[in-house]
VOBA-1610 file (N, C-alpha, C; in pm, whole numbers, padded with zeros to 5 digits, always signed):
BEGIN
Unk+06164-28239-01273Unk+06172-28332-01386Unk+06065-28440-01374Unk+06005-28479-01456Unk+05906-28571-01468Unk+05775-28581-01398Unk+05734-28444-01355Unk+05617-28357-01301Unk+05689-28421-01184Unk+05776-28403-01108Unk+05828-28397-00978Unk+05873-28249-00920Unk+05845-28205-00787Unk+05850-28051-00722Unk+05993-28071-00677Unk+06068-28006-00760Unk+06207-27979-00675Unk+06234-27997-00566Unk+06377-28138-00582Unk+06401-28183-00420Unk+06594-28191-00479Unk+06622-28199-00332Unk+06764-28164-00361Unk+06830-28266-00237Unk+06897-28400-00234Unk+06900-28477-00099Unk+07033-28394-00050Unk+07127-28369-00167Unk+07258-28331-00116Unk+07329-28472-00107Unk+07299-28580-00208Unk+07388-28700-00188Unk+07512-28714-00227Unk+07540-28675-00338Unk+07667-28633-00401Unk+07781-28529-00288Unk+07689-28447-00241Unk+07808-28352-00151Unk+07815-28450-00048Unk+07739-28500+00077Unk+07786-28650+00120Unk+07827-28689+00113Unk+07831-28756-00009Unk+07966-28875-00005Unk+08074-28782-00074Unk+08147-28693-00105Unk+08276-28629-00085Unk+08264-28586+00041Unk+08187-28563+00157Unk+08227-28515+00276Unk+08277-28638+00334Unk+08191-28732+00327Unk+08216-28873+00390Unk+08364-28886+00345Unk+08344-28943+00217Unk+08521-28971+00190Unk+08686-28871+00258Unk+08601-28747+00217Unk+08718-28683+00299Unk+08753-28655+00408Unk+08663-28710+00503Unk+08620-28730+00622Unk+08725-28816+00695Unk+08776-28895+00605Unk+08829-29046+00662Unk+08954-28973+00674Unk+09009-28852+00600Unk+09144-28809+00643Unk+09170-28708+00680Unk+09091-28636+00682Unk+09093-28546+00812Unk+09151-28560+00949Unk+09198-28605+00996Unk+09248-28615+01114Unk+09390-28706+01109Unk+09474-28712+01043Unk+09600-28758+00990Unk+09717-28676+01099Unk+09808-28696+01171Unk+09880-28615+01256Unk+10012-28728+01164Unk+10110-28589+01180Unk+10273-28626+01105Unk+10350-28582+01245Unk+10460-28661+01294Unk+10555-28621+01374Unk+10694-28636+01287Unk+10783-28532+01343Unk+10915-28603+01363Unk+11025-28603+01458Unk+11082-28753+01439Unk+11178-28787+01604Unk+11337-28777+01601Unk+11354-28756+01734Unk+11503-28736+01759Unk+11609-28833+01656Unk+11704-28806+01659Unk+11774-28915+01539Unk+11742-29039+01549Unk+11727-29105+01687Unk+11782-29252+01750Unk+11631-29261+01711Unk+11525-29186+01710Unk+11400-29248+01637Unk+11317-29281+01798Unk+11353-29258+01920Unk+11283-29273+02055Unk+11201-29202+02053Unk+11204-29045+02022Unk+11149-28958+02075Unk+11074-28836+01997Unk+10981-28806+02005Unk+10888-28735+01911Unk+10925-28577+01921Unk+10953-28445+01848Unk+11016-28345+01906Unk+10926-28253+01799Unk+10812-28295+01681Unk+10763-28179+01629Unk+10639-28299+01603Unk+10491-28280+01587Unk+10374-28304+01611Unk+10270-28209+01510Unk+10195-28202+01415Unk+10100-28135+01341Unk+10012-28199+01270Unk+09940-28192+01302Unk+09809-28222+01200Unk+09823-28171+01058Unk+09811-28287+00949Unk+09829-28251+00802Unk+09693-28189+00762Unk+09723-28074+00645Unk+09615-27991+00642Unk+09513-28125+00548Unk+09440-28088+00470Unk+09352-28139+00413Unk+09260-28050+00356Unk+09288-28058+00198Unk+09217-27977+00088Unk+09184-28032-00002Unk+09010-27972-00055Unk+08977-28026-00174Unk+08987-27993-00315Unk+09063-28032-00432Unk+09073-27959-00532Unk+09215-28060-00607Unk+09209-28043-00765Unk+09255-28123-00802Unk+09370-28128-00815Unk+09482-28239-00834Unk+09640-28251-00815Unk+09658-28156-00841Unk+09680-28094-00963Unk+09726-28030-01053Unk+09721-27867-00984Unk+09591-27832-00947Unk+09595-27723-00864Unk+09663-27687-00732Unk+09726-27791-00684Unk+09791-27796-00548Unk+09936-27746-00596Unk+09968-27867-00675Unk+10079-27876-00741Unk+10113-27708-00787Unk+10027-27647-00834Unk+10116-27520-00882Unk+10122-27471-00781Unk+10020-27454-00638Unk+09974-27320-00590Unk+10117-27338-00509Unk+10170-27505-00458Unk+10254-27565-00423Unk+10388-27464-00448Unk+10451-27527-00599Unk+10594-27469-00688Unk+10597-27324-00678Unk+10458-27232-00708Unk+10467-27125-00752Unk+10507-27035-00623Unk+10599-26919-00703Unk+10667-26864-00607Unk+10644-26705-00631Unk+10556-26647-00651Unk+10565-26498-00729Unk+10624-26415-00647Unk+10650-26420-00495Unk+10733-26343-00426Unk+10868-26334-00411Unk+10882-26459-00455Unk+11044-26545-00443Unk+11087-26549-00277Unk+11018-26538-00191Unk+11027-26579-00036Unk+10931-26715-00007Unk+10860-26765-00069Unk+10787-26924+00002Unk+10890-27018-00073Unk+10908-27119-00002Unk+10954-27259+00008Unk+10885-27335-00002Unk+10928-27477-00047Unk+10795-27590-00059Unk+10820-27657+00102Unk+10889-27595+00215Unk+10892-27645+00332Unk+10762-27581+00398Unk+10767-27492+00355Unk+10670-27403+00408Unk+10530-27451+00403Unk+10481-27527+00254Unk+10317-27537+00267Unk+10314-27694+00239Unk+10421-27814+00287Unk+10403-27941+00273Unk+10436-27955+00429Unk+10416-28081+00431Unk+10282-28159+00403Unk+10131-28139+00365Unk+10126-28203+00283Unk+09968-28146+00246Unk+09830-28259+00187Unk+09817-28285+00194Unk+09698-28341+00143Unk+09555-28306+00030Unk+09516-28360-00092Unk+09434-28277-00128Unk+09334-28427-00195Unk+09181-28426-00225Unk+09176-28543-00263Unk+09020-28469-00372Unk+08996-28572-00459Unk+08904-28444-00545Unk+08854-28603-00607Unk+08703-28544-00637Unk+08579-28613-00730Unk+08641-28617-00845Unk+08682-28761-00903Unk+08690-28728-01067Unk+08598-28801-01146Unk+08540-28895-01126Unk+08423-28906-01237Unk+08293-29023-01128Unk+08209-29046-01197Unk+08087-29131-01137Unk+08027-29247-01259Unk+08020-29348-01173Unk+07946-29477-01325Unk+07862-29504-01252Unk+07755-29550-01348Unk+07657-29641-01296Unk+07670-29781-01256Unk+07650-29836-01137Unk+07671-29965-01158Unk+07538-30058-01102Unk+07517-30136-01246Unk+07439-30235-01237Unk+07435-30362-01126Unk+07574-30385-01092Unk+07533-30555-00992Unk+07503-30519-00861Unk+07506-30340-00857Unk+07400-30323-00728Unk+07264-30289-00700Unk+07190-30283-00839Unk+07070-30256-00877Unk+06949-30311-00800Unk+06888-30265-00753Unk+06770-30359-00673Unk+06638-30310-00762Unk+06537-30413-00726Unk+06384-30367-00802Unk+06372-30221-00779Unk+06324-30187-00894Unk+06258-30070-00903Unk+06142-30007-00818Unk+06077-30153-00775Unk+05926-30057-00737Unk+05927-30082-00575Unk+06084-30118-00478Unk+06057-30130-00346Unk+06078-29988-00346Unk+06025-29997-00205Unk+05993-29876-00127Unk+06117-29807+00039Unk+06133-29739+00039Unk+06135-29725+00216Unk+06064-29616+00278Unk+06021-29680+00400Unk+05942-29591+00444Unk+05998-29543+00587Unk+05899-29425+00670Unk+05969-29377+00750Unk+05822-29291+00854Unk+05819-29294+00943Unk+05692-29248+00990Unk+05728-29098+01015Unk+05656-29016+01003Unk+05636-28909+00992Unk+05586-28785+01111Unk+05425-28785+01102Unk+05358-28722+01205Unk+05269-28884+01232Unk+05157-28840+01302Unk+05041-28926+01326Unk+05003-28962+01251Unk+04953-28861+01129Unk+04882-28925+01040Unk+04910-28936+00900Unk+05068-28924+00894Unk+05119-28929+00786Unk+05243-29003+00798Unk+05293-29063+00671Unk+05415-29144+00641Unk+05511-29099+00532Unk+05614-29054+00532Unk+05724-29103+00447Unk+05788-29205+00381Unk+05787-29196+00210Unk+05805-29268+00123Unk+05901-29249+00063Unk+05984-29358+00006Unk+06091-29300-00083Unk+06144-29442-00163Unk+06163-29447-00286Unk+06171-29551-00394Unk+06348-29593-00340Unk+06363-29712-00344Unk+06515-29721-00323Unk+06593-29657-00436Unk+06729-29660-00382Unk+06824-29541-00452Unk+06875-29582-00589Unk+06978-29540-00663Unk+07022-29591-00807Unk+07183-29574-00780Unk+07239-29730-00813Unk+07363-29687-00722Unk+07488-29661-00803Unk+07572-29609-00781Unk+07636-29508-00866Unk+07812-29535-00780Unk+07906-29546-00836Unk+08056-29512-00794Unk+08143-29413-00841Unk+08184-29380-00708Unk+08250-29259-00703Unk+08390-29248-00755Unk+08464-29186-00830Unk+08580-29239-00851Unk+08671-29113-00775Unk+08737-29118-00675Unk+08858-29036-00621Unk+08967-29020-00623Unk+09049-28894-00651Unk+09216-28897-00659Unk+09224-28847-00486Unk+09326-28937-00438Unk+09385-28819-00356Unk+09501-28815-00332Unk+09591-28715-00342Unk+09751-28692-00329Unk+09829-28669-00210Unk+09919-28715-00204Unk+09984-28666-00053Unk+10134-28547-00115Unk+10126-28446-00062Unk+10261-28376-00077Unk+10368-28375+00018Unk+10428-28412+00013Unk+10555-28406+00106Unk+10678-28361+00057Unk+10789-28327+00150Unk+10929-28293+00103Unk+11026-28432+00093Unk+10981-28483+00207Unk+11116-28592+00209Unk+11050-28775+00236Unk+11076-28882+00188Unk+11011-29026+00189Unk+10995-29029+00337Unk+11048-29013+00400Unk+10973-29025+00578Unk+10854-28951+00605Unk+10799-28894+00557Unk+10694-28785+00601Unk+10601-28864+00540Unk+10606-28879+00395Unk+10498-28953+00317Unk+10472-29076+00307Unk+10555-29169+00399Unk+10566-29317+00408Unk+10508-29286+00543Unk+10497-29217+00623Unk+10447-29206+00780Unk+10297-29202+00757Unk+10281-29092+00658Unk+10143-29094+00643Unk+10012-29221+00581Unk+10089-29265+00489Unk+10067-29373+00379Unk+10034-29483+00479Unk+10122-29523+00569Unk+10082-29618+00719Unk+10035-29615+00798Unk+09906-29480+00792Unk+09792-29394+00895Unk+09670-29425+00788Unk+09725-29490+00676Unk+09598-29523+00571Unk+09609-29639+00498Unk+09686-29700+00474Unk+09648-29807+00414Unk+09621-29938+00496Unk+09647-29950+00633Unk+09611-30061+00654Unk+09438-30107+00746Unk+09363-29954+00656Unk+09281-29968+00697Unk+09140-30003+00597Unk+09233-30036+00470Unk+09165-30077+00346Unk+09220-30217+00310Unk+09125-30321+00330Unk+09164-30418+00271Unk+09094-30520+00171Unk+09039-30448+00006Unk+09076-30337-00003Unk+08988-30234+00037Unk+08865-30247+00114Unk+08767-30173+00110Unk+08787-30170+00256Unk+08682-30027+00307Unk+08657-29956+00432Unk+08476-29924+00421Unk+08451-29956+00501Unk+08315-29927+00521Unk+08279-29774+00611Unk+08228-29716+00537Unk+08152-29572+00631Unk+08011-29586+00614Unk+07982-29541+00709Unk+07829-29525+00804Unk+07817-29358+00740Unk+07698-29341+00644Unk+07649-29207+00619Unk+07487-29210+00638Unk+07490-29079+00672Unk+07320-29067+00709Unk+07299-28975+00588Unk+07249-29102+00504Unk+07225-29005+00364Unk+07113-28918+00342Unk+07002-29004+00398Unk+06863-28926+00416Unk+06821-28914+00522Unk+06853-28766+00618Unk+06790-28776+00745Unk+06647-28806+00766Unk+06587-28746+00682Unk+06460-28752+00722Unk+06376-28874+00696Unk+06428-29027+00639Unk+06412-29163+00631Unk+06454-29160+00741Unk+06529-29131+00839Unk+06581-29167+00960Unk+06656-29346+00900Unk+06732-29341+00809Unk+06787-29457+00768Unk+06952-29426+00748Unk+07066-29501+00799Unk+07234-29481+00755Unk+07273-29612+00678Unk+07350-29595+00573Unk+07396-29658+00508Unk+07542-29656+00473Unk+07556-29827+00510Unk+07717-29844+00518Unk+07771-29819+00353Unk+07857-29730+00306Unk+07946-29670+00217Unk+08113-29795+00200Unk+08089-29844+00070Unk+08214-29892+00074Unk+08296-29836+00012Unk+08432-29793+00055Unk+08541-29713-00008Unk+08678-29836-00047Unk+08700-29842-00164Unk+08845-29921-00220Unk+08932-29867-00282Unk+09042-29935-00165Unk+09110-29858-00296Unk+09189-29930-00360Unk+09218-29854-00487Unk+09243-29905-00601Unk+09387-29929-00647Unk+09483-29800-00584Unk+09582-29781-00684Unk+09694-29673-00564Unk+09822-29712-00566Unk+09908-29658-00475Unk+09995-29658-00538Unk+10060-29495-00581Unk+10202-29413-00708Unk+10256-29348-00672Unk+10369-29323-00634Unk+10469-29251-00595Unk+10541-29200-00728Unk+10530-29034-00724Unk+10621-28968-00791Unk+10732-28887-00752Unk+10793-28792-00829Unk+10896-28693-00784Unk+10869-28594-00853Unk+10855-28442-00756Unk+10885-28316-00880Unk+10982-28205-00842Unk+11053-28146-00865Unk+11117-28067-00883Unk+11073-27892-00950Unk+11138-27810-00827Unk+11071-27689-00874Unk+11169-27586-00969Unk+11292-27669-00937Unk+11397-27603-01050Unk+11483-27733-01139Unk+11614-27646-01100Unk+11762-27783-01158Unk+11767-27863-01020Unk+11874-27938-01030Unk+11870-28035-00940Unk+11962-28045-00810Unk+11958-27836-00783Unk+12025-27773-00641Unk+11859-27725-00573Unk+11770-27752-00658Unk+11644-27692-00561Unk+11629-27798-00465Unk+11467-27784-00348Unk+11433-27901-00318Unk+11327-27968-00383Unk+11330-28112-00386Unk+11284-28195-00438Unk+11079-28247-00354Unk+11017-28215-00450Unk+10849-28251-00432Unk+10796-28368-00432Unk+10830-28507-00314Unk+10730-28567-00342Unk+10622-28635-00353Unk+10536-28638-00407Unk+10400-28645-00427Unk+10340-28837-00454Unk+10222-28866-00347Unk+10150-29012-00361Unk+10051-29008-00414Unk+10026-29041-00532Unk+09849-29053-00550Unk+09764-29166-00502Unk+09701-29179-00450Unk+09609-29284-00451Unk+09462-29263-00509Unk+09400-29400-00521Unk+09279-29394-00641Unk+09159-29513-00546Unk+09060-29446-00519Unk+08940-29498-00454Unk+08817-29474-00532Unk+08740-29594-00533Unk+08635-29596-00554Unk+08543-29593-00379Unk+08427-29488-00459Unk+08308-29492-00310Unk+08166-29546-00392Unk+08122-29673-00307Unk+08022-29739-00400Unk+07933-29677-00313Unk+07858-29563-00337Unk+07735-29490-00303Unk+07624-29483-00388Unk+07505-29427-00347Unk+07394-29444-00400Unk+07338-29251-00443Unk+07260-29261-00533Unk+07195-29161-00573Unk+07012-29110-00548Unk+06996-29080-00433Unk+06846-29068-00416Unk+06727-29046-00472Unk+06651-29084-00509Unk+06501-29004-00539Unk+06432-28915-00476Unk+06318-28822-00504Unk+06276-28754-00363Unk+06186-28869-00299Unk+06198-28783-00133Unk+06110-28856-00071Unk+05950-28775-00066Unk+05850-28838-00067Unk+05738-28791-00073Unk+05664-28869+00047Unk+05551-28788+00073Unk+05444-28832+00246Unk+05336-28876+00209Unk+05266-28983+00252Unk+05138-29011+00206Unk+05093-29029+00362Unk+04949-29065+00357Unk+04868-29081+00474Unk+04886-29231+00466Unk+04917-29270+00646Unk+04852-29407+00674Unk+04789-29451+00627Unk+04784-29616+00610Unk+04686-29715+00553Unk+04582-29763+00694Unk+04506-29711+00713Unk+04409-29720+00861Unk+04337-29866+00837Unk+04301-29906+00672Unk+04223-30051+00687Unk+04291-30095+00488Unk+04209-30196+00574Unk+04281-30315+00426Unk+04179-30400+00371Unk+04091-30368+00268Unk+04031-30455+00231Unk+04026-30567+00110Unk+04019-30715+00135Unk+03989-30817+00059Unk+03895-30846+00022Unk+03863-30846-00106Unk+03761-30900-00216Unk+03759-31021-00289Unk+03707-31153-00207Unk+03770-31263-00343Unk+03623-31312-00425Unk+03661-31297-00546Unk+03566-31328-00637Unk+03585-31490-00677Unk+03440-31523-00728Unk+03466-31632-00858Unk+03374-31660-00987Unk+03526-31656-01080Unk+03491-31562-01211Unk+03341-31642-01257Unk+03288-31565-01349Unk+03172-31613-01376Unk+03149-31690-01511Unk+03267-31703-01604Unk+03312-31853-01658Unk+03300-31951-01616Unk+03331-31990-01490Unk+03395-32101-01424Unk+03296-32140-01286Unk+03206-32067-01253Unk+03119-32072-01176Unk+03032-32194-01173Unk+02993-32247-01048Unk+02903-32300-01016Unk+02756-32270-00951Unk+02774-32143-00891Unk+02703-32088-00808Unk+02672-31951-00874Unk+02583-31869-00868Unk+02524-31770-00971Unk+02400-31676-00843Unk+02439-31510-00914Unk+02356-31424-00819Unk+02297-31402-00956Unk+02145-31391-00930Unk+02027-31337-01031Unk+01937-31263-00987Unk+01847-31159-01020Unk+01745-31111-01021Unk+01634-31132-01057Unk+01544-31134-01035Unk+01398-31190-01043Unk+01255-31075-01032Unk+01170-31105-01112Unk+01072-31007-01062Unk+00998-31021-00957Unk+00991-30940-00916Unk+00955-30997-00729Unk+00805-31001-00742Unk+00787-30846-00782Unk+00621-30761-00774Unk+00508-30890-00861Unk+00608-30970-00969Unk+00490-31042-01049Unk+00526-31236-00999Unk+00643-31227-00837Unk+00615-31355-00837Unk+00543-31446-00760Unk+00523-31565-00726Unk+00449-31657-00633Unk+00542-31638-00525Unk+00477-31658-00426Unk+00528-31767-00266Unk+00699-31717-00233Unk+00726-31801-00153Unk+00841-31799-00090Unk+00957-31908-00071Unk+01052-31859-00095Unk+01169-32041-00092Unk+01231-32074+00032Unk+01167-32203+00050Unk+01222-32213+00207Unk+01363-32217+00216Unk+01458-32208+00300Unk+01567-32206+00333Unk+01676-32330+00255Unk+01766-32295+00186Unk+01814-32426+00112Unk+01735-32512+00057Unk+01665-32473-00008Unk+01536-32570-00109Unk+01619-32581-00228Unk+01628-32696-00272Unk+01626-32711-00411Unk+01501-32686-00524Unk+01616-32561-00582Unk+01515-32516-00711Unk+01557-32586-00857Unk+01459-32585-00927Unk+01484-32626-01099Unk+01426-32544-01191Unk+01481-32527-01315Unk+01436-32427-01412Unk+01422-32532-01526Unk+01282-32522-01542Unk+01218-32679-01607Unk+01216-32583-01816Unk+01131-32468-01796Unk+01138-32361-01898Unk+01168-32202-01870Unk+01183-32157-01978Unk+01197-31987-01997Unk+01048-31969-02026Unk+01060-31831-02035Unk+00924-31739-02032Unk+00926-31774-02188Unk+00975-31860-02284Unk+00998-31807-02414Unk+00929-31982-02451Unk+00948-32095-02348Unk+00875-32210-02387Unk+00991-32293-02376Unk+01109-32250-02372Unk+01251-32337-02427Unk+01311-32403-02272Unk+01299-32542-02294Unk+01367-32641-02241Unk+01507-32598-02159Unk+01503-32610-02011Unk+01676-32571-01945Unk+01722-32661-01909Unk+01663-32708-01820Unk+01665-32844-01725Unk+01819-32791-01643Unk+01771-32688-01566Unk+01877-32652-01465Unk+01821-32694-01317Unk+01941-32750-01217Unk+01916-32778-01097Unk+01996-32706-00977Unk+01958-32697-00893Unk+02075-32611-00830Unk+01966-32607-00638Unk+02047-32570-00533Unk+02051-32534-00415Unk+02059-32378-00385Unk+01910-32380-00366Unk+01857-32210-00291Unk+01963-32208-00184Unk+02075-32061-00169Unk+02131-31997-00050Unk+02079-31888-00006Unk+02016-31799-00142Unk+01976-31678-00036Unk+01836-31634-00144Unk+01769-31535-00057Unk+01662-31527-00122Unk+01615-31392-00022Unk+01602-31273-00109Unk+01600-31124-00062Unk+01483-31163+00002Unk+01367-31230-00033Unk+01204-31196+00055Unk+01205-31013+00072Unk+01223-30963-00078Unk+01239-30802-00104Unk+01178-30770-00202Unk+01177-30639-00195Unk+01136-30590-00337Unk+01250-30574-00455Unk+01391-30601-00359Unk+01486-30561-00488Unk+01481-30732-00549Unk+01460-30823-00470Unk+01444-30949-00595Unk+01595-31014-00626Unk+01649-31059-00488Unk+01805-31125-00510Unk+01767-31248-00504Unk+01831-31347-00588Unk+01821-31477-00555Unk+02011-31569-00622Unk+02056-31627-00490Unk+02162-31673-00503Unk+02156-31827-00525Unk+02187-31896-00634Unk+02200-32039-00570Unk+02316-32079-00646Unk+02352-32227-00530Unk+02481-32297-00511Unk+02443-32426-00611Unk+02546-32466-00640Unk+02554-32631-00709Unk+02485-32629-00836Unk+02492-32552-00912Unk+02422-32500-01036Unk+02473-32658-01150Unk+02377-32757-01214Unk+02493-32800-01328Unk+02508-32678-01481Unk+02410-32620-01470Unk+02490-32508-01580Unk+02446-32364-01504Unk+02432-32243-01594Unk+02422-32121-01538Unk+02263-32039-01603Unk+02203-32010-01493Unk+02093-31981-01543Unk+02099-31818-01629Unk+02011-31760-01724Unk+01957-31670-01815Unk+01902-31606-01760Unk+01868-31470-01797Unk+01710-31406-01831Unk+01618-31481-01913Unk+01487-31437-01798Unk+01364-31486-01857Unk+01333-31596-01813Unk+01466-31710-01749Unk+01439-31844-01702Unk+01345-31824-01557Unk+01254-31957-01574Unk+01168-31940-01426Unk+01224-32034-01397Unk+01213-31975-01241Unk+01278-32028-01108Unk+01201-32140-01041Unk+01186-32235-00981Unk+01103-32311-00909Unk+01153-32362-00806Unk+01039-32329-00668Unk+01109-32411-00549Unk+01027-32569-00559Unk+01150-32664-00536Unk+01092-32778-00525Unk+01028-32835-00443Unk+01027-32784-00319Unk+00918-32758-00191Unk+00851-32668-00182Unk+00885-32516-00142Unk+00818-32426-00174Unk+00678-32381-00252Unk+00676-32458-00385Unk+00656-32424-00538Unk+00644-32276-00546Unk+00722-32210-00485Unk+00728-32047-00511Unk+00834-32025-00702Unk+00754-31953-00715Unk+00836-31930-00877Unk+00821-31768-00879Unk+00949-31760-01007Unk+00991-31625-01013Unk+01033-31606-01130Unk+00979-31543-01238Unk+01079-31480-01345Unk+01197-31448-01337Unk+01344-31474-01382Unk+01451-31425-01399Unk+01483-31264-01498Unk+01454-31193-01443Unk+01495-31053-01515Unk+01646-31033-01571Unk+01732-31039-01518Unk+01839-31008-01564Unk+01941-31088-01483Unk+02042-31106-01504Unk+02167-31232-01418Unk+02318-31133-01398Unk+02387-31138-01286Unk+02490-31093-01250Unk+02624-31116-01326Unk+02609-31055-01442Unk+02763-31118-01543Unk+02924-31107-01520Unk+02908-30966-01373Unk+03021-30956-01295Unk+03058-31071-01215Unk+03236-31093-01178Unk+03202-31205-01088Unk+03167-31211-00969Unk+03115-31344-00879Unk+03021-31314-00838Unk+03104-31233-00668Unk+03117-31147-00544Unk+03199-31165-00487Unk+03121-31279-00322Unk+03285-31334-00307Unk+03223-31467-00214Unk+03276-31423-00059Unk+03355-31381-00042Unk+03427-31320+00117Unk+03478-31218+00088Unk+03441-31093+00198Unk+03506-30960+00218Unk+03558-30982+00385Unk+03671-30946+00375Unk+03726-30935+00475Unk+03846-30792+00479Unk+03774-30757+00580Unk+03869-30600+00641Unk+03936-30625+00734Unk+04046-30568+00756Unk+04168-30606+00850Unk+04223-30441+00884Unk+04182-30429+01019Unk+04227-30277+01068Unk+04325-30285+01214Unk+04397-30191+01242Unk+04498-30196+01335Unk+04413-30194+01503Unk+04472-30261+01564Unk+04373-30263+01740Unk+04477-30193+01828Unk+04501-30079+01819Unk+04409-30000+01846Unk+04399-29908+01718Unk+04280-29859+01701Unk+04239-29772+01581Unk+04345-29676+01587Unk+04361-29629+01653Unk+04422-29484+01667Unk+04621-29547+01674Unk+04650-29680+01644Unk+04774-29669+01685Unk+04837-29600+01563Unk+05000-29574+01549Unk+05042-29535+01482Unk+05176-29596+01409Unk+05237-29592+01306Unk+05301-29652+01262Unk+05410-29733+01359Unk+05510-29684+01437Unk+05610-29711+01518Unk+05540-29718+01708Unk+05425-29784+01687Unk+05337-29862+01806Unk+05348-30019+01785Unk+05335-30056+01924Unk+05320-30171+01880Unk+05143-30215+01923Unk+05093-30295+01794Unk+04906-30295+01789Unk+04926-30438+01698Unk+04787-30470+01744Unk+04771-30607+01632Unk+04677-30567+01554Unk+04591-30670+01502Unk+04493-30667+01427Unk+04360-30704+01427Unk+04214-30633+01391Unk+04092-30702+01379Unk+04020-30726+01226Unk+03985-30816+01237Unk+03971-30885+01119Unk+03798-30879+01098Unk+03748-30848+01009Unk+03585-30841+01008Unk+03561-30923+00845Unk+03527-31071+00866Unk+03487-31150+00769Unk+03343-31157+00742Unk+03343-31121+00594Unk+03209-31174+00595Unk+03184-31244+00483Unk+03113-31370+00461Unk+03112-31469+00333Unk+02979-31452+00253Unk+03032-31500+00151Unk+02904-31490+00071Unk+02807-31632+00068Unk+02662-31590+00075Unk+02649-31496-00028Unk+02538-31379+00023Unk+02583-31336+00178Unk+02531-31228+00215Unk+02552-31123+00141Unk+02696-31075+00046Unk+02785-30968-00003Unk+02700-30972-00130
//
């Protein structure tokens, strides 16, 4: 979907394993009259699938030899619907990441978080069995329980799962008149505030980082120009103040400004600082010591850039989950 290559996290089956997870291991006894002594011991089964399906497979008798002694206690607990919920929403455009090989990383957009809504029923024959059980679970929601799921192994990341519950009903059913035995049945109602994944995708390490700071050329004081080299005079001594008295055209500038750099090239760079306005094409250049002059050919209308600085990991070769600092390689303008 959305030019994405089929990925499948398996989050949804997760969190019903997770949830049903929590009762799985439920043990029912029962004791001598005086209530001292324990004399029968079993682990309650635990099945997934909805009331309603228990409930018959439960009553129904097509042989006329099963009893409801026979397949209760029982347990069954089932997915019934999912919402979106907003007040757990985080930005859209964070990330998690996860290191990979050497030279690659794992990416993955945070999740979209979603609640689970759960039935689960208890079957029993008689209020001691199902009040025994009911006190192996509720006082471990108050109202919520936190589970630890490893939703995305391969983030190598677990996330605590909150389970609430909601809602505790005791019914009665009956499989005939009122000489049969009597069915009865607890529902309880949990929400699991879980999340819904994106795929994860690998990109390559970021090995360097580079900064570019400009200043815009509106707002400038300082200006890179070109000059004709091949048709000019002399040379500008080092930080000379230059002035642009006319253009090649006769017209009045009266620009002043501080020589920084000066190619002494054939490509014909000339940078200067403290400008009171911004020089043209065609304007001549003048050193005020120097008297070296230069036609202005054309002027840098990009802005101009003033410091590059690269920032790479020490050691080159470290890798994401190393521990390395950093080297920093500055360089200011208006060498750049």
């Amino acid at each position: 979907m959305l030019g994405n290559s089929h990925f499948y996290n398996r989050t949804i089956r997760k969190v019903v394993v997770a949830f049903g997870t929590m009762f799985n291991d439920i043990v029912l006894k029962r004791y001598t009259a005086d209530g001292t002594e324990s004399k029968e011991s079993w682990k309650v089964p635990l099945s997934y699938g909805a009331k309603e399906k228990y409930l018959t497979r439960i009553t129904s008798d097509p042989t006329l030899t099963k009893s409801v002694q026979t397949v209760v206690p029982r347990i069954s607990f089932d997915l019934t619907g999912m919402s979106y919920d907003s007040s757990r929403k985080q930005l859209s455009t964070l990330q998690n990441f996860s290191a990979n090989t050497n030279t690659a990383i794992r990416t993955q957009y945070v999740p979209v978080p979603y609640n689970f809504e759960f039935s689960v029923s208890i079957f029993v024959r008689n209020q001691e069995d199902g009040t025994q059980i009911l006190e192996q679970i509720l006082p471990f929601f108050t109202p919520d329980f936190n589970v630890t799921v490893d939703f995305i192994s391969q983030m190598d990341q677990h996330y605590d799962m909150p389970v609430i519950l909601d809602s505790v009903t005791p019914s009665v059913e009956y499989e005939g008149d009122n000489t049969t035995t009597r069915l009865i049945i607890w529902d309880l109602t949990f929400t699991a505030k879980g999340y819904i994944w994106p795929p994860v995708k690998e990109s390559k390490y970021i090995r360097q980082a580079n900064t570019n700071l400009y200043i815009e050329t509106a707002s400038r004081t300082s200006q890179k120009v070109y000059v004709d080299y091949a048709n000019g005079a002399g040379y500008f001594d080092d930080e000379e103040t230059i002035f642009v008295t006319t253009n090649t055209n006769g017209d009045t500038r009266d620009i002043t400004g501080d020589l920084a750099y000066f190619s002494n090239s054939n490509t014909g760079i000339i940078v200067v600082n403290n400008l009171n306005k911004l020089i043209e094409a065609n304007d001549i250049i003048v050193g005020a010591t120097s008297n070296a002059s230069y036609n202005v050919s054309s002027v840098d209308s990009e802005p101009l850039k003033t410091v590059i600085i690269i920032t790479t990991p020490d050691p080159t070769s470290a890798n994401a989950e190393d521990d390395f600092g950093f080297t920093e390689t500055i360089t200011e303008w208006p060498f750049t």
